[in-house]
C-alpha positions in Angstrom: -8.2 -6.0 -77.2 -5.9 -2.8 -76.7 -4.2 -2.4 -73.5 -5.7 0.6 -72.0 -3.2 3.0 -70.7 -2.5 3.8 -67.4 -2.8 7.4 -66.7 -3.0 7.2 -62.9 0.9 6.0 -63.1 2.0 7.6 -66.0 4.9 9.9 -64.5 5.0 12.9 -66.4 1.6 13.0 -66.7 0.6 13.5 -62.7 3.6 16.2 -63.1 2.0 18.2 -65.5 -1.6 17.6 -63.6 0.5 19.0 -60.6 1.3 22.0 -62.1 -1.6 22.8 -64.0 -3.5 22.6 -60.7 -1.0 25.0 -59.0 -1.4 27.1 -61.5 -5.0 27.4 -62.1 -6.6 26.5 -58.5 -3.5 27.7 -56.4 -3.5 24.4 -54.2 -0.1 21.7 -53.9 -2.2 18.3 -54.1 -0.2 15.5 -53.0 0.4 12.5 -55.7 -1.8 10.1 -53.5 -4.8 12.7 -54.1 -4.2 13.2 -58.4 -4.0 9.5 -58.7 -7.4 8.8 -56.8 -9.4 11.7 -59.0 -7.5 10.4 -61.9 -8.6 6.3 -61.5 -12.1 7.5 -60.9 -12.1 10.0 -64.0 -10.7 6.9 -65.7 -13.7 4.3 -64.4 -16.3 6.6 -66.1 -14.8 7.2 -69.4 -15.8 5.5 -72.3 -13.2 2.9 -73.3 -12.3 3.8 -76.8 -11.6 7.3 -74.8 -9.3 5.9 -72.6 -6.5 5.6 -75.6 -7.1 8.1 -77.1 -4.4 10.6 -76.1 -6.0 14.1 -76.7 -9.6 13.3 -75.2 -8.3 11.4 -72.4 -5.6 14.0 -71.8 -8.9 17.0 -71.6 -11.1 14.9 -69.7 -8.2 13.8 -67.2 -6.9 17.6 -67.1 -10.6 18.8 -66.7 -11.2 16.3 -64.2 -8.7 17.0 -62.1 -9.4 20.8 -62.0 -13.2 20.2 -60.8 -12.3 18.0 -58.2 -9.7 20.5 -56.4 -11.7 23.2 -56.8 -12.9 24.7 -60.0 -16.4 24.6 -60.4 -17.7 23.6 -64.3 -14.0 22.7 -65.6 -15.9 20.2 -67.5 -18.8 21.6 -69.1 -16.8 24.5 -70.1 -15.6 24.4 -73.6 -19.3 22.3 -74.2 -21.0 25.9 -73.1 -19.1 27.7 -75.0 -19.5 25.7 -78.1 -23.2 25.7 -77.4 -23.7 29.8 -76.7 -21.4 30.2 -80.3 -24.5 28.5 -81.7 -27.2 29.7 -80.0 -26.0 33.3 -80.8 -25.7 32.2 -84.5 -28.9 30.5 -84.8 -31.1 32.3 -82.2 -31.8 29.1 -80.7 -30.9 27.2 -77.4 -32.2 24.3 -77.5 -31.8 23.9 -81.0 -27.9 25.2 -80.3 -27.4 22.0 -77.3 -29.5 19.5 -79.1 -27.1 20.1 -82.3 -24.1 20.4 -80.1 -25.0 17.0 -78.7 -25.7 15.8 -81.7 -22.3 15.7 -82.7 -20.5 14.5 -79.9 -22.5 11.9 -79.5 -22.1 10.4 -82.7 -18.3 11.6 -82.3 -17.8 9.0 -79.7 -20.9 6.6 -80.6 -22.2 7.2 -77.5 -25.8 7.7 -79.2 -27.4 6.9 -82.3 -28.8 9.4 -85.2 -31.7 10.3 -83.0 -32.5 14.1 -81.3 -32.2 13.5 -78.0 -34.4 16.7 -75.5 -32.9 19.1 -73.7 -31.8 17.2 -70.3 -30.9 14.4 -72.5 -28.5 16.7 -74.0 -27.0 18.0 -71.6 -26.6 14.9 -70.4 -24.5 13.7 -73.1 -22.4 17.0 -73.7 -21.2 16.8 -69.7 -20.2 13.2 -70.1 -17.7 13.7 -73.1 -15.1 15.7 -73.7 -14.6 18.1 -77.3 -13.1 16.8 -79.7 -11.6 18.2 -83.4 -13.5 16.6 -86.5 -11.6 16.5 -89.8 -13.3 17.4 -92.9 -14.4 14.0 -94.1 -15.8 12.8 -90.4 -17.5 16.2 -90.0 -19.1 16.3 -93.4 -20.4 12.8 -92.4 -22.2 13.5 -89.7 -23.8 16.5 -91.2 -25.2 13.8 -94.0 -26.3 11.7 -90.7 -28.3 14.7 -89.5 -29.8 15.3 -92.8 -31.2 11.5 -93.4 -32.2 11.4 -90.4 -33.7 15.3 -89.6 -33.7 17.0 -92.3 -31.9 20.3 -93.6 -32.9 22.6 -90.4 -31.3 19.9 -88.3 -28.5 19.6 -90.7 -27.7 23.6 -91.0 -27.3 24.1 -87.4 -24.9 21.1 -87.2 -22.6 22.3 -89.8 -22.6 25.5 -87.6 -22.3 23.6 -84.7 -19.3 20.9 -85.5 -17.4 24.2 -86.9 -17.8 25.9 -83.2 -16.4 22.8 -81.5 -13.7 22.7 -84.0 -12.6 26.0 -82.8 -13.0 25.2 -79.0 -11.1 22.4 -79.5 -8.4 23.6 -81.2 -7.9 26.6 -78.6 -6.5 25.3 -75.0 -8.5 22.4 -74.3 -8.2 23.3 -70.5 -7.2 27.0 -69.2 -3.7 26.0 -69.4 -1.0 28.8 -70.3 1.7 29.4 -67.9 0.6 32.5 -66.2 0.3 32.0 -62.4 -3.2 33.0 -61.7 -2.7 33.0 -57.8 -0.1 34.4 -56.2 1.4 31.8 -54.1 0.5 27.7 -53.7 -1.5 26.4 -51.0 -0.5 23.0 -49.6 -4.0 21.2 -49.7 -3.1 19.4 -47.0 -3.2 22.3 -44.1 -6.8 22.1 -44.5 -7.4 19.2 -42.7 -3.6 18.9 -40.9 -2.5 22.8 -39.7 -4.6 25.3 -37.1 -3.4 28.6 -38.6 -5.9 31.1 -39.7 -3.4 32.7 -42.0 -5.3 33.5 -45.6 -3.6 34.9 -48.6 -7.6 35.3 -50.5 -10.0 35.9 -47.1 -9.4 37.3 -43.9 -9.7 34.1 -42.0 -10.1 31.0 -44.4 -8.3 30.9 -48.2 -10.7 31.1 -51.2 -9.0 28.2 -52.6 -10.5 26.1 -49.4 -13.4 27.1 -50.1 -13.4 26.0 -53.6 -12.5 23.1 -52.8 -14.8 22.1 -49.9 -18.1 23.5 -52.5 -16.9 20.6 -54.9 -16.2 18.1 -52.0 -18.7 18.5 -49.2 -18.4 15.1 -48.1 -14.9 15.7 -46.5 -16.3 18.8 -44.4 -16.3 16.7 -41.5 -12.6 16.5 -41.6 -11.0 20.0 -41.6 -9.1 20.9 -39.0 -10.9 22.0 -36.0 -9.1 25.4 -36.1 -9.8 25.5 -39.7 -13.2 25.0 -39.1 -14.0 27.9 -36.8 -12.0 29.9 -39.6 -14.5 28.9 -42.0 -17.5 30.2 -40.1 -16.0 33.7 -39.4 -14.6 34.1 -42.9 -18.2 33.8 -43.6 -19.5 36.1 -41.2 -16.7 38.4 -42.0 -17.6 38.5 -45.6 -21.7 38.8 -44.9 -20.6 42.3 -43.3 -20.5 41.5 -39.8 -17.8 42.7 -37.6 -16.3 39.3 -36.4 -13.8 38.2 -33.5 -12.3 35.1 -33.8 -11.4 33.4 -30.5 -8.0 31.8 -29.4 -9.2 28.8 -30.4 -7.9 27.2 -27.2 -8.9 28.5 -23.7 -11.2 30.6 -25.3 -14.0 29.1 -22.7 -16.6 27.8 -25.3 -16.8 31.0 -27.4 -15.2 30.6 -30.7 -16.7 33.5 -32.2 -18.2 37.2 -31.4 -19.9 39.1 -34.2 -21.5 42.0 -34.3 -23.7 44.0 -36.3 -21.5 46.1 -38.9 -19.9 49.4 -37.3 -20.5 48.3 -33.9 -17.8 49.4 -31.3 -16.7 45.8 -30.5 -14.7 46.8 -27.0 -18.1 48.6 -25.5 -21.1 46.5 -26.9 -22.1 43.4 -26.1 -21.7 41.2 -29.6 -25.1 40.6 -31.4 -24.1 36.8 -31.6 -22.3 34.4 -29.9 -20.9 31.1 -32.0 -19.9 27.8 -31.2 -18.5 25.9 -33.9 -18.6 22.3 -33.7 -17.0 19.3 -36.4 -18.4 16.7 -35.0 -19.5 12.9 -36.1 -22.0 12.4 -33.5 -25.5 14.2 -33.2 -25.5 17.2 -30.7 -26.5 16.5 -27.5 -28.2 19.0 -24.9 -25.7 19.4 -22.8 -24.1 21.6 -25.6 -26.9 23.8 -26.2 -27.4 24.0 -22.5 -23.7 25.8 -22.2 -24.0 27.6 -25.3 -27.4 29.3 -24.1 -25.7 30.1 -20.3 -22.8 31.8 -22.6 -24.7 33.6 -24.8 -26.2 35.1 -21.3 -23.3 35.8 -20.1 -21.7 37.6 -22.8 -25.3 39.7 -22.9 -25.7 38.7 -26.6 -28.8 38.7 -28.5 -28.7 35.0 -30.1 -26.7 32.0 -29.9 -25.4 29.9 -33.3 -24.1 26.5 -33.3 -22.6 25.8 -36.3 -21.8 21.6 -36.5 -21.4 19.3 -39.2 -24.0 17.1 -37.4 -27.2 17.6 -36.5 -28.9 18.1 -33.3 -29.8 15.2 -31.4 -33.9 15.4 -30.6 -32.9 16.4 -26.8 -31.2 18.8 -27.8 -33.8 20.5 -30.0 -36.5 19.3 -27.0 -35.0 21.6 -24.8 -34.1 24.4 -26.9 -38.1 24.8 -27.5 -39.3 24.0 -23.7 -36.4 26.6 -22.1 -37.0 29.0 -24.8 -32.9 29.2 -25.1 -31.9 31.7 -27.6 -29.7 29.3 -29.7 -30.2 28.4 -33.3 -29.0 25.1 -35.3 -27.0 25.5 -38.3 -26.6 22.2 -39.4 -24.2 20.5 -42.6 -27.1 21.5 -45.4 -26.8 25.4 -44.1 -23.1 25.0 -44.7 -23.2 23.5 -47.7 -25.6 26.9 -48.7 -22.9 29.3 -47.4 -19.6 27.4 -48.8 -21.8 27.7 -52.6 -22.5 31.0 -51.9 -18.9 32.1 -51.0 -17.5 29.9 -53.8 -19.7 32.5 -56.3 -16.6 34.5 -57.6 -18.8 37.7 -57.6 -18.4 38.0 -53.7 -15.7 38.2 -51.6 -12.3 40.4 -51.9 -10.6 37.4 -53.1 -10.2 37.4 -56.7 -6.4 36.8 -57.7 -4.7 39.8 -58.7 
């Protein structure tokens, strides 16, 4: 059996991975972080992949892009492949069904038979595109003609010569052209407290990227960070937004208002407490959020945590009457996916 190479310690390798990812997602990733997302890119490729230098080297790239921060990376070039075909043909499913087709009898991952449309799809995420010589391409068409017919076998011809041309072009976005203007150490998300942001008033685009595709580790950002987070949000949903010191600010991490409000006369619309915390919420945070929320004269209180409330705290919230709403992890998950949406937001790279 062939030794299967070791990309997670293959030197010039995690350099280039480095710099593609600097220059494509913005973000400095540390060497600890490209060799984890490499070994568990690795763990579910195919083994005849894992040699083979081109496909490995896509998959890996590809891989690595997704998991700091660029959504579809991997299903890319597939979609593209497959709307070159529907557009030819007229077809959709026809287009992915032929498009799976071939790559799975590229990497005999299926057999001859015409899988549906999930199925597909299935199969065209879990592979990467890869160029078919002559001979090996006119063999498969043969295998979807025995086995499909001519209709079948048309749309494959069409479709093996739109992968060939995917393939050929960069397999990832590579090029050399800086698409963001400076690097972002990935590490201040979870280490530093500034609120300094390149793409965002208060949190970088590039965090927010990354935290769509990794959710899990929401519970982990800086504290600062976090209340960044919530008013970059706010900010860009057209609110007028005051972020607090962050410490002695007295409970208040946030002040928004409605848009155009005079922010030094009126009382703020909403008061927000921001709270990355493990544990469930407990009343006695509600209780002081509510008394603030007096205080200040504002309309509603928000208390943004990556845990939920505790069933106290939700108990006394509905006996009291409190003006204080939960917004729990699945809420933020809804607003990093909807900030990560490259249509809103002044952050595109110029």
């Amino acid at each position: 059996m062939a030794e299967v190479w070791d990309w997670s310690n293959d030197r010039s390798f995690l350099e280039w991975l480095s710099e593609l990812i600097g220059i494509r997602i913005g973000v400095a990733v540390a060497d600890e972080n490209l060799r984890s997302v490499v070994e568990r890119s690795m763990l579910a490729m195919p083994d005849r992949e894992r040699n083979h230098y081109k496909a490995a080297h896509e998959l890996l790239g590809r891989s690595a892009l997704e998991a700091f921060g660029l959504a579809g990376a991997v299903e890319a070039l597939h979609q593209s492949a497959i709307l070159d075909v529907r557009d030819i043909v007229g077809d959709y499913g026809l287009a992915i069904r032929a498009v799976s087709f071939v790559v799975g009898r590229t990497f005999n991952g299926t057999g001859t038979e015409l899988l549906d449309i999930g199925e597909s799809e299935a199969v065209t995420a879990r592979f990467p595109l890869r160029y078919l010589n002559v001979e090996r391409g006119n063999e498969i068409v043969c295998e979807a003609f025995q086995a499909h017919g001519g209709r079948l076998s048309d749309v494959v011809k069409i479709a093996i010569e739109r992968i060939n041309f995917h393939a050929l072009r960069s397999p990832v976005p590579w090029g050399n052209d800086r698409v963001w203007k400076d690097v972002l150490d990935l590490s201040e998300l979870f280490a530093s407290e500034s609120v300094a942001a390149s793409y965002g008033k208060f949190f970088d685009q590039r965090f927010i990227n990354y935290l769509a595709n990794n959710f899990e580790e929401i519970g982990s950002v800086n504290w600062r960070k976090f209340e960044a987070l919530v008013a970059e949000y706010f900010d860009r949903a057209g609110f007028e937004v005051q972020l607090g010191a962050g410490r002695n600010d007295n409970g208040v991490d946030l002040r928004v208002w409605e848009s155009g409000a005079s922010i030094d006369s009126t009382p703020p619309t909403l008061i927000v407490q921001c709270k990355r915390e493990r544990r469930k919420i407990q009343k006695v945070v509600v209780k002081a959020l509510a008394a603030d929320v007096t205080w200040e004269g504002a309309q509603q209180g928000l208390l943004v945590a990556t845990a939920d409330w505790s069933p106290g705290a939700r108990e006394v919230v509905t006996t009291r009457g409190y003006p204080v709403t939960e917004v729990n992890k699945d809420v933020l998950r809804t607003w990093l996916l909807e900030m990560r949406d490259t249509e809103k937001g002044l952050w595109l790279p110029q």
